[in-house]
C-alpha positions as CSV (number, residue, x, y, z in Angstrom):
1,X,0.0,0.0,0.0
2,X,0.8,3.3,-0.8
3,X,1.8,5.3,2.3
4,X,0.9,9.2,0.5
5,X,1.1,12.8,2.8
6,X,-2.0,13.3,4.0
7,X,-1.9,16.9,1.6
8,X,-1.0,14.4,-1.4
9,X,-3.6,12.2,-0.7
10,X,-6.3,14.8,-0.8
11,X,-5.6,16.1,-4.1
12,X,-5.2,12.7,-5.1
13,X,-9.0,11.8,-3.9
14,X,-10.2,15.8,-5.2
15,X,-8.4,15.0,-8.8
16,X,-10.7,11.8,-8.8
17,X,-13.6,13.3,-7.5
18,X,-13.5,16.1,-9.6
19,X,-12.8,13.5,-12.7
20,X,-14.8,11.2,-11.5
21,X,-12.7,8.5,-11.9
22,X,-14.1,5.3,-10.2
23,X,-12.1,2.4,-11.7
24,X,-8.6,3.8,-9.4
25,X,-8.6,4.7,-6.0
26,X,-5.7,7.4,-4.9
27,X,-3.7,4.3,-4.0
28,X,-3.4,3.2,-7.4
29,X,-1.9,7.1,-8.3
30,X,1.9,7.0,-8.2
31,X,2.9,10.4,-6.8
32,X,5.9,10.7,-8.7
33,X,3.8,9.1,-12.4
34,X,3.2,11.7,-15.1
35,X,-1.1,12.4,-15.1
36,X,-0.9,12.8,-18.4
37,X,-0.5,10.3,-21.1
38,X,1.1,7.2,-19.8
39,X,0.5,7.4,-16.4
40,X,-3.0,8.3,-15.1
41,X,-4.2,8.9,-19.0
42,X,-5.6,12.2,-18.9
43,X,-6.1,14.7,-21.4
44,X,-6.9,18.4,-22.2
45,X,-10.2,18.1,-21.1
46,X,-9.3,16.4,-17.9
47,X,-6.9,19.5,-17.4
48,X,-9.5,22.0,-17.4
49,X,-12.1,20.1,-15.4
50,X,-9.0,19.8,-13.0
51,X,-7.8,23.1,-13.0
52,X,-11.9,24.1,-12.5
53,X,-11.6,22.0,-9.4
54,X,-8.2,23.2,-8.2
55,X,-10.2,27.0,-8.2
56,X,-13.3,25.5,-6.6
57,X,-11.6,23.6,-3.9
58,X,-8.0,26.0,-3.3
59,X,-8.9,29.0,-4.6
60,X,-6.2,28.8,-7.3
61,X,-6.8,30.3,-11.1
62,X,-4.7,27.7,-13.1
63,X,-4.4,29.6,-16.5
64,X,-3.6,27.4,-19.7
65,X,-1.1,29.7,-21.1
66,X,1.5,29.9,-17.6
67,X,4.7,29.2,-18.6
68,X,5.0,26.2,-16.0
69,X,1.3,24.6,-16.6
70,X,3.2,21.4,-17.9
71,X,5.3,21.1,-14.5
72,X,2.7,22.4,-12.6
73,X,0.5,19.2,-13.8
74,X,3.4,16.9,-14.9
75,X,2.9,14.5,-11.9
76,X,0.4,14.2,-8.4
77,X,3.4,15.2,-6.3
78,X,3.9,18.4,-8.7
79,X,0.7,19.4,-8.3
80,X,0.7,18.9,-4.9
81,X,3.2,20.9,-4.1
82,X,2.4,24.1,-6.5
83,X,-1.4,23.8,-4.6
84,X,0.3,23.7,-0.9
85,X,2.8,26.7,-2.2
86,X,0.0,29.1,-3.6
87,X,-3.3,27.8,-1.1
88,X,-4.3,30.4,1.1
């Protein structure tokens, strides 16, 4: 089992919440695995539905055109850490 941060696990369970994503529980999410592609599959509209739920639930405007969107998103643990940086 999959022993996350409590802060990584919560994204983990809002990114499947928000994607509703039932087949994978945040256990199956590898912190350090890209979301995109070949690791958790998700796409462009995934992205904004996320970044609609990062707003909702943090208060943070993800814009598509920010230079680091691709880190910001490149992996759970990423993502994490750019929502703990900039969450009020």
């Amino acid at each position: 089992m999959n022993m996350m941060p409590p802060k990584e696990l919560e994204v983990a369970k809002m990114i499947l919440e928000t994607l509703n994503l039932e087949d994978i529980t945040p256990d199956d999410i590898d912190p350090k695995a890209p979301l995109f592609r070949d690791g958790l599959g998700l796409d462009s509209i995934d992205a904004l539905e996320l970044s609609l739920g990062i707003q909702k639930e943090y208060g943070i405007k993800l814009k598509a055109n920010d230079d680091n969107i691709t880190q910001i998103f490149s992996s759970l643990r990423a993502l994490t850490s750019y929502i703990t940086k900039n969450s009020q």
